[in-house]
C-alpha positions as CSV (number, residue, x, y, z in Angstrom):
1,X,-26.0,2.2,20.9
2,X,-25.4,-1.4,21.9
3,X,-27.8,-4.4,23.3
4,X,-27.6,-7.1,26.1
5,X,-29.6,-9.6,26.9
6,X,-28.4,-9.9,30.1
7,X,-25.2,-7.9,32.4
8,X,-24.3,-4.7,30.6
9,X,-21.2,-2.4,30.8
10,X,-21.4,0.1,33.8
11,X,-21.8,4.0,33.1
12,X,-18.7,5.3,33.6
13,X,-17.7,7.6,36.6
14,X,-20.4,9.9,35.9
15,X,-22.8,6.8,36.5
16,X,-26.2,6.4,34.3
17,X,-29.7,8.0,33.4
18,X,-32.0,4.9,33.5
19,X,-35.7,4.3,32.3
20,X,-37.3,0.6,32.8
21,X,-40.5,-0.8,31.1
22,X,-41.8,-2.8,28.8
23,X,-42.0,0.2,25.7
24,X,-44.3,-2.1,23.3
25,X,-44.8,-0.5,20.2
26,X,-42.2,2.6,21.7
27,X,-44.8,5.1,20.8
28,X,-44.9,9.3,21.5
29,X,-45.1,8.5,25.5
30,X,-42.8,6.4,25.4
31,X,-40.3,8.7,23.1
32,X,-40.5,11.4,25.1
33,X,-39.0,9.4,28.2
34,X,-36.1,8.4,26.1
35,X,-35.6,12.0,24.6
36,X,-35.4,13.1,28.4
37,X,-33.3,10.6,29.4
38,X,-31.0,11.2,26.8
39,X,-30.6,14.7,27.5
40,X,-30.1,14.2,30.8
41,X,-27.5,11.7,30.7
42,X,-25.5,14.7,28.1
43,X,-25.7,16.9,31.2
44,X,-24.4,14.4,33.9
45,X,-21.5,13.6,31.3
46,X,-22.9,9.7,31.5
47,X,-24.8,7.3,29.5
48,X,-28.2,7.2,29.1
49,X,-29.9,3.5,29.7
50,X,-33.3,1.8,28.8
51,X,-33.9,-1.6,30.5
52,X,-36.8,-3.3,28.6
53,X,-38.0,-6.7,29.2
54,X,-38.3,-9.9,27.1
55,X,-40.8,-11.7,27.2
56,X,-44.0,-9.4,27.9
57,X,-43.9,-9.4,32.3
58,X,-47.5,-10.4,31.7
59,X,-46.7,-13.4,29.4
60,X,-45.0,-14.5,33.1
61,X,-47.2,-13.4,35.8
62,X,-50.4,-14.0,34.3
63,X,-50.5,-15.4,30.7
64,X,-54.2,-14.9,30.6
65,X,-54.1,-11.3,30.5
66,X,-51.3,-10.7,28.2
67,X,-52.1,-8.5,25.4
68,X,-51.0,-9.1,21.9
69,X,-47.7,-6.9,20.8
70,X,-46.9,-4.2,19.0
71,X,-43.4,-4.8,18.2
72,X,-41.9,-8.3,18.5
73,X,-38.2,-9.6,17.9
74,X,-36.0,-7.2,16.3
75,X,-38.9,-4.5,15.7
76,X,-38.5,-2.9,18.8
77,X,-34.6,-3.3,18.5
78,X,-34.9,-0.9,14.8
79,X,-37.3,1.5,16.4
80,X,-35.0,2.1,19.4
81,X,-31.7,2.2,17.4
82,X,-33.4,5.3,15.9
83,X,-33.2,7.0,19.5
84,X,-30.3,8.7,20.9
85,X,-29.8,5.9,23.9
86,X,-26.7,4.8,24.7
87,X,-27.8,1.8,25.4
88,X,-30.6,-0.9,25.4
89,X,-30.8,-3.9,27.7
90,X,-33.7,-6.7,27.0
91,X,-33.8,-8.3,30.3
92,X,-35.0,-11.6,30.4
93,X,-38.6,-11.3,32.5
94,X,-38.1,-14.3,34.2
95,X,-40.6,-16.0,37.5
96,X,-37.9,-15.1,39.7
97,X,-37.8,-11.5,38.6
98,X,-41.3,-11.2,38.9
99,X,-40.5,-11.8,42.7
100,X,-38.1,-9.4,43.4
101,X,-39.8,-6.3,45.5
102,X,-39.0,-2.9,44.4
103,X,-36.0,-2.5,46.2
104,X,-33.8,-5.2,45.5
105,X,-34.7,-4.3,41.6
106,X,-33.3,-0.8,42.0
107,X,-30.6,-2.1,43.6
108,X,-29.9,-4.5,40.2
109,X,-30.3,-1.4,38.4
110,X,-27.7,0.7,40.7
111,X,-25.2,-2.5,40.6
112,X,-25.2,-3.0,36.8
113,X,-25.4,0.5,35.5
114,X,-24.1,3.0,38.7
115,X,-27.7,4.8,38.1
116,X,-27.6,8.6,39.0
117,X,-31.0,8.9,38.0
118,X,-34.5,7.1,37.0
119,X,-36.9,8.6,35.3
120,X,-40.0,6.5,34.8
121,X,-43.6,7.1,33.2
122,X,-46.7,8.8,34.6
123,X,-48.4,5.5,35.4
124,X,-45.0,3.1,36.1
125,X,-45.1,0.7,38.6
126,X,-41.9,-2.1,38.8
127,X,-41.1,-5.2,41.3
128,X,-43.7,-7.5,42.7
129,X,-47.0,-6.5,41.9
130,X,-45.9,-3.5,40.6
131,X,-45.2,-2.2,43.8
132,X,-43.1,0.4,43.0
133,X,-45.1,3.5,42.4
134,X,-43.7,7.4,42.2
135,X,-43.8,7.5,46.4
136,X,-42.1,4.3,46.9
137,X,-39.2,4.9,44.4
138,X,-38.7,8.3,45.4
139,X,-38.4,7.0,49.1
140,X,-35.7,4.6,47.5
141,X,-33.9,7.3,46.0
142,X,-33.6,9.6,49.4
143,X,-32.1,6.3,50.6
144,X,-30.3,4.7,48.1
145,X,-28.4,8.2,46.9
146,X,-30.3,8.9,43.3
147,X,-32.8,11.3,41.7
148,X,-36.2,9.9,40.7
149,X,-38.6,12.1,37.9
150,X,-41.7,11.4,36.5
151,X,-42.7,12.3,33.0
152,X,-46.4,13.6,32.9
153,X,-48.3,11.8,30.1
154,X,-48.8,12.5,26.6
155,X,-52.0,13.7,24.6
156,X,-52.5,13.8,21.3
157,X,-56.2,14.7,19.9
158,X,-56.9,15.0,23.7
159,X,-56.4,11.2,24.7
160,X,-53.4,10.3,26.7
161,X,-51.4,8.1,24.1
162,X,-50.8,4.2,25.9
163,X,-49.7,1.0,24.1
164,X,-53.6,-0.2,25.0
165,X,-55.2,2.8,23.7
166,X,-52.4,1.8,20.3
167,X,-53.8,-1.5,20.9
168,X,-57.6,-0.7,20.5
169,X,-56.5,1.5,17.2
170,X,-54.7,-1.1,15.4
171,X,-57.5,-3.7,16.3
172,X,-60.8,-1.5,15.1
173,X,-58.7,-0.8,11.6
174,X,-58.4,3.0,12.6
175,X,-54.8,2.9,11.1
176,X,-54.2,6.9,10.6
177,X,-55.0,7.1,14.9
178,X,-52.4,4.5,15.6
179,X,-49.7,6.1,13.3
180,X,-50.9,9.3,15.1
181,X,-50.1,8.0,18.6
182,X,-46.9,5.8,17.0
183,X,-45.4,8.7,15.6
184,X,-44.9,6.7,12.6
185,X,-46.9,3.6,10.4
186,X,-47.5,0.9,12.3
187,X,-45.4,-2.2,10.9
188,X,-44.8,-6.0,10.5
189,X,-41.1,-7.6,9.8
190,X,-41.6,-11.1,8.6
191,X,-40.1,-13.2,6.4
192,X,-41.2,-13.9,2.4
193,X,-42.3,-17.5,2.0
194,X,-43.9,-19.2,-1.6
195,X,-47.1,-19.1,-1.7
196,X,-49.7,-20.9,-4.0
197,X,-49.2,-18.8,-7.1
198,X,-52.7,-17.5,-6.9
199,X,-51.4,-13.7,-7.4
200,X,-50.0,-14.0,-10.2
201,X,-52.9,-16.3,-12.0
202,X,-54.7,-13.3,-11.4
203,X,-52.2,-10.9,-13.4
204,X,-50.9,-9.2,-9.2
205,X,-47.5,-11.1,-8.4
206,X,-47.6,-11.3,-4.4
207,X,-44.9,-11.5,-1.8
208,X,-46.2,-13.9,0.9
209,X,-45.5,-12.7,4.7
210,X,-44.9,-15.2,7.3
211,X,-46.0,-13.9,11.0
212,X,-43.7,-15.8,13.4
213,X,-44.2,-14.7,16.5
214,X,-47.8,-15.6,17.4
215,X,-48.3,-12.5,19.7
216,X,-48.0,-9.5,17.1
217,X,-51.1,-7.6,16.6
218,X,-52.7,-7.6,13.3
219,X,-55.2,-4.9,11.7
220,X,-58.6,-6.6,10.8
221,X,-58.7,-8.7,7.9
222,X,-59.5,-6.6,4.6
223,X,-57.5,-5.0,1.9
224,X,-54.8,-1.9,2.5
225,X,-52.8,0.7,0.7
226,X,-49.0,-0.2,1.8
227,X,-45.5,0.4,1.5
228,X,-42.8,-2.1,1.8
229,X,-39.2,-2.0,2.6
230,X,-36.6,-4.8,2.5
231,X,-32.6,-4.5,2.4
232,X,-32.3,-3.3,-0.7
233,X,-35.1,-1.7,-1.9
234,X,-38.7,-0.2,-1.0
235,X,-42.2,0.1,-3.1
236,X,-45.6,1.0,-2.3
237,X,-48.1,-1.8,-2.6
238,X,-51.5,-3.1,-1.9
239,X,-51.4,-5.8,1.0
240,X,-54.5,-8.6,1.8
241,X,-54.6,-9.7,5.0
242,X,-57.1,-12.6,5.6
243,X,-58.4,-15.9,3.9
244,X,-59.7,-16.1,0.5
245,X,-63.6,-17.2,0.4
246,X,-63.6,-16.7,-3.1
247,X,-61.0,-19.9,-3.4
248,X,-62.6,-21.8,-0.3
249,X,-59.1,-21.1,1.6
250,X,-60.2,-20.1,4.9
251,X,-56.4,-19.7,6.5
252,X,-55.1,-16.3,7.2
253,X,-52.8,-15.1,5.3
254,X,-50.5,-11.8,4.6
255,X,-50.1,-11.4,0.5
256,X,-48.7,-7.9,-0.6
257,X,-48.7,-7.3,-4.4
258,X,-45.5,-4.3,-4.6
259,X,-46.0,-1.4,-7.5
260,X,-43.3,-1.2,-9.8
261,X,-41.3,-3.5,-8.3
262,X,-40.2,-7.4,-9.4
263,X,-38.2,-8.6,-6.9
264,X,-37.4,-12.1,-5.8
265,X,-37.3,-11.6,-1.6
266,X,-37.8,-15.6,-0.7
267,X,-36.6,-16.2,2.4
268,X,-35.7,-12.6,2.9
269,X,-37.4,-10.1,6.0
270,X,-39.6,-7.3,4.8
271,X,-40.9,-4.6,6.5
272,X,-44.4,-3.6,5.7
273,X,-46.1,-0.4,7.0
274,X,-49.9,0.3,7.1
275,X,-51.2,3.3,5.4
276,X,-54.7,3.0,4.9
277,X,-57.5,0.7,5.1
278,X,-59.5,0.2,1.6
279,X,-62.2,-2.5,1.7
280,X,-63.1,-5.4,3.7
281,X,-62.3,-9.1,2.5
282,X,-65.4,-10.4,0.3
283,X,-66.2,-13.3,-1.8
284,X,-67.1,-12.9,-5.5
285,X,-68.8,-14.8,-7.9
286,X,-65.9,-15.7,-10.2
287,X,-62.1,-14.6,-11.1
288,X,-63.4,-11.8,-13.5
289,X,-65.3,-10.1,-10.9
290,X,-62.4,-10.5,-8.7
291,X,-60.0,-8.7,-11.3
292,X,-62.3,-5.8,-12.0
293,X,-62.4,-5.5,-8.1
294,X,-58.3,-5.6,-7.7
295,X,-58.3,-3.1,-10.6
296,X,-59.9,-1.0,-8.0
297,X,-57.7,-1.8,-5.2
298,X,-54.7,-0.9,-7.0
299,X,-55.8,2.6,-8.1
300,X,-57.4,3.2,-4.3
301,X,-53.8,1.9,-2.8
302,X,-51.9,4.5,-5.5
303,X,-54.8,7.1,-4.3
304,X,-53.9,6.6,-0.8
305,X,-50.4,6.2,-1.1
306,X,-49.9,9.5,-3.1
307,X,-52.5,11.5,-0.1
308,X,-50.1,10.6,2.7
309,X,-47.0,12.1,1.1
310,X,-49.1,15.2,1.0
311,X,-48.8,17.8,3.2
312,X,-51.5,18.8,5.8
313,X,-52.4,21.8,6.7
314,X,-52.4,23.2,10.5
């Protein structure tokens, strides 16, 4: 699977199976529109294509009412090269492609990729004002000379899983719903940058996260079971995200003390994944009753940790 930020190769005589959107987060609906296009691009004998968009269309058309991401940077890029696409364009969402109506779009997308086929999402709409709804694309495609399908949504638990409905998971700390809708953990990639050294005053060594991109969604603040991945390695951990009253350090930060692991990852990107919420942040009297808390934390993280390799039962 390749990338392109901007023109990518054409499909080949056989021509192209395309899905567009925005795919934040990529979770089940959004997999099952990229399984589908997949196998249909095997049957055509072409390639199957996903055209996403950088920035967030809303972060362009009205910056108000854009909603914090689930996957930023190179986060969507590693969940998608898990898929069996052939190939995925990040299409710069530009003011003048927020202008262009729906049919001088799928004209772009017939032009750069010889499209045979779209097949969009229940509840897609693309060009101006999201114009293009399942009539007027299929009236595109009796002119224009390709097929148009529409993938019916999926539930899980009875709720139709969206990137808001993700959204309102990750932000009430109801972790095990998101990775239910996800498919997987939900996860940060950030960089490891020093910290004060409070961690390992306390006897629990922390690697410091730096968010960078200020629109990724966070949990709430409080204290969770982890498990951490970086180039080289991987451990299970216990991860505080918010200031430290205690201290009188009211900045937000991300500090994930790893089990069984001593690593130096300055400077380096980790991937951390949420298991489980444990507590909330709290402020304690003094550094004792702080220890005899973390003491607590590490053995409810190890809990946790060890209860979501287990199997469930149907």
């Amino acid at each position: 699977m390749t990338g392109s930020a901007g023109v990518a190769e054409p499909g080949g005589d056989a021509g192209s199976v395309v899905t567009v959107g925005t795919f934040d987060g990529v979770h089940l609906g959004h997999r099952a529109i990229l399984t589908e296009i997949a196998a249909r691009a095997k049957r055509l004998g072409g390639r199957s294509v996903l055209v996403t968009f950088d920035p967030h269309p809303l972060e362009i058309v009205n910056p108000q009412a854009a909603p914090p991401l689930l996957s930023v940077g190179d986060e969507k890029r590693e969940i998608l090269a898990q898929s069996e696409l052939d190939l995925v364009v990040f299409l710069p969402f530009t003011t003048e492609l927020s202008h262009y109506p729906p049919d001088a779009f799928v004209q772009l997308l017939i032009d750069r990729f010889q499209m045979r086929e779209l097949v969009i999402g229940h509840d897609h709409g693309f060009g101006r004002g999201r114009a293009g709804d399942e009539t007027v694309v299929q009236q595109l495609g009796q002119q224009l000379g390709f097929t148009v399908d529409v993938i019916g949504a999926v539930s899980v638990a009875g709720r139709q899983v969206s990137s808001t409905l993700v959204r309102r998971a990750i932000a009430g700390g109801d972790l095990r719903t998101a990775s239910a809708l996800l498919g997987r953990p939900y996860s940060l990639t950030a960089p490891v940058v020093p910290g004060t050294g409070r961690g390992r005053e306390l006897g629990y060594r922390t690697v410091n996260l730096a968010v960078t991109h200020p629109r990724k969604l966070l949990p709430p603040d409080g204290v969770y079971a982890v498990r951490a991945e970086w180039r080289d390695g991987s451990a299970g951990g216990m991860m505080h995200v918010g200031p430290r009253p205690t201290f009188g350090e009211a900045t937000r930060t991300l500090e994930v003390h790893l089990f069984d692991a001593d690593v130096d990852l300055y400077g380096a990107p980790v991937k951390v994944s949420w298991v489980s919420r444990l507590r909330d942040v709290k402020t304690f009297a003094d550094s004792a009753s702080l220890k005899a808390q973390l003491r607590r934390d590490f053995a409810d993280a190890q809990n946790a940790l060890t209860a979501s390799l287990e199997p469930t039962s149907n």
